[in-house]
C-alpha positions in Angstrom: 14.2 -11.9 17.5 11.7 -10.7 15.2 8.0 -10.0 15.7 6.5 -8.8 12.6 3.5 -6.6 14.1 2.3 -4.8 10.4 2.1 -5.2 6.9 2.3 -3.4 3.8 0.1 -4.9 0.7 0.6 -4.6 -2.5 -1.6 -5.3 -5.7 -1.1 -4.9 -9.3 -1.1 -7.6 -12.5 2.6 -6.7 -13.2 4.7 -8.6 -11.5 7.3 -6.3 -12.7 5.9 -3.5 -10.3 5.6 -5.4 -7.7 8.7 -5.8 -7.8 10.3 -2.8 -8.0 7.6 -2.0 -5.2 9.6 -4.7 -3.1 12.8 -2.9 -3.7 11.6 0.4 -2.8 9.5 -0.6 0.0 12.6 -2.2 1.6 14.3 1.1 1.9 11.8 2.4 4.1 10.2 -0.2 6.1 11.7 -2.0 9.5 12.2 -5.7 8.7 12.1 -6.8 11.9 8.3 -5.5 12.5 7.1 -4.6 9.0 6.5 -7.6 5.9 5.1 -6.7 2.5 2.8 -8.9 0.9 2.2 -8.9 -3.1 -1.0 -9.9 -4.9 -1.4 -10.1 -8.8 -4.8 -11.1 -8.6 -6.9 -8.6 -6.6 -9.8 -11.4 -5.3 -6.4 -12.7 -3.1 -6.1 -9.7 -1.4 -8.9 -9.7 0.9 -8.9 -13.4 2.4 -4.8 -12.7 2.6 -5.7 -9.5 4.6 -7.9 -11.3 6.7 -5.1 -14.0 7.0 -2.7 -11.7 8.5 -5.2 -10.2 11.0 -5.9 -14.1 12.2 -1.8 -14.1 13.1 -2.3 -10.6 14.8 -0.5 -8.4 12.0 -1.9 -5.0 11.0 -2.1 -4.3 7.6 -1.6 -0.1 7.2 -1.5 0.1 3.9 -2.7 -1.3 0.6 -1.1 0.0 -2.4 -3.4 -0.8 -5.4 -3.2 -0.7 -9.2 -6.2 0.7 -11.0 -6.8 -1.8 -14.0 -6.3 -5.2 -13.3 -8.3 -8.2 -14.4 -11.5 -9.4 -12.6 -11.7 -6.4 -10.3 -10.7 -2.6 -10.7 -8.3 -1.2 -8.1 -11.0 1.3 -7.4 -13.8 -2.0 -6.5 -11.1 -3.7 -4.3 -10.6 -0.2 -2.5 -14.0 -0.7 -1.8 -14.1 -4.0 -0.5 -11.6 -3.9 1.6 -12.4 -0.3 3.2 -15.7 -2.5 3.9 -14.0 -4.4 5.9 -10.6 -2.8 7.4 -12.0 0.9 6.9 -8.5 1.9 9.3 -6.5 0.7 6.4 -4.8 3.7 4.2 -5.1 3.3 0.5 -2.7 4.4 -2.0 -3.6 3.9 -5.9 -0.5 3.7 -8.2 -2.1 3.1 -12.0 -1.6 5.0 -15.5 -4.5 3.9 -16.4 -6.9 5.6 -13.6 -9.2 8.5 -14.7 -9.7 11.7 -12.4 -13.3 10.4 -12.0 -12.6 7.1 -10.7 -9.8 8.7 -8.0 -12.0 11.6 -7.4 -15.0 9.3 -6.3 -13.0 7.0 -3.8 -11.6 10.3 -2.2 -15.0 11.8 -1.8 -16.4 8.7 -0.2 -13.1 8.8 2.2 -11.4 5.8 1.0 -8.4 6.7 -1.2 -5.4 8.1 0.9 -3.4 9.3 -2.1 -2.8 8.9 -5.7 0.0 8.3 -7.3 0.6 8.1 -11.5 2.7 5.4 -13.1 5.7 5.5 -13.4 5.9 7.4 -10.0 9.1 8.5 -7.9 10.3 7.0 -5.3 10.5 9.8 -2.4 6.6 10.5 -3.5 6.0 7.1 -2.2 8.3 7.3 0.7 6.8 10.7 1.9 3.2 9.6 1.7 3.9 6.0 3.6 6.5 8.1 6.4 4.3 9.6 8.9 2.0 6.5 9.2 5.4 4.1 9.9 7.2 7.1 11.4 3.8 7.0 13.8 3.7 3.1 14.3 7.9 3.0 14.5 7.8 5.3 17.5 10.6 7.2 15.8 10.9 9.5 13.4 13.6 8.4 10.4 15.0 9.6 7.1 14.0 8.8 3.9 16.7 7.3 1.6 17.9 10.6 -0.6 16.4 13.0 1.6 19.1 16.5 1.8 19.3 15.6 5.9 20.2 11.5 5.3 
């Protein structure tokens, strides 16, 4: 039996990346605890947030794209560190200046930041010690010299 206890949440335009998002994500997460959610228009993300919280599921990450249409990846960061400031943000964009990035790090609410296209283990090692932390157990990335 299942209980899915967290989620991953992703948002970008592309429905291409999201879905190579989905395929990389599934290497690393734990099915039976972990979903991923995937938003291609950012003013979705917050009420689907808030959605999982009502059915008792953590959200531990948002992964973001920079440019996206009605709201910059940068503005949703900010909105929804408002409101879930424990939540870790990752940026994945090509389109992102230093400036932008720079100014969500100094006000604490940018995690990490990633250029497109990015590699896979970089987004494995950054998301591993929070779901290493919440798994209980330590495990190895896919590719990694030990796996």
């Amino acid at each position: 039996m299942s209980i899915i206890k967290y989620a991953l949440v992703c948002a970008d335009d592309d429905p291409i990346v999201l879905q190579m998002l989905g395929f990389q994500l599934e290497k690393i997460i734990d099915p039976k605890v972990t979903i991923c959610e995937f938003f291609t228009a950012p003013e979705d993300v917050l009420p689907g947030i808030d959605q999982l919280k009502e059915q008792g599921i953590e959200t531990l990450f948002l992964i973001v794209d920079y440019q996206m249409p009605k709201m910059s990846g940068a503005d949703l960061i900010r909105l929804v560190k408002t409101k879930y400031p424990q939540i870790k943000c990752l940026m994945l964009s090509g389109q992102a200046n230093a400036i932008h990035v720079d100014a969500l790090a100094d006000e604490n609410y940018l995690e990490s930041f990633l250029p497109k296209p990015w590699e896979e283990g970089d987004l494995f090692q950054l998301l591993e010690p929070v779901l290493s932390l919440k798994y209980e157990r330590n495990f190895l990335l896919p590719n990694s010299p030990n796996a």
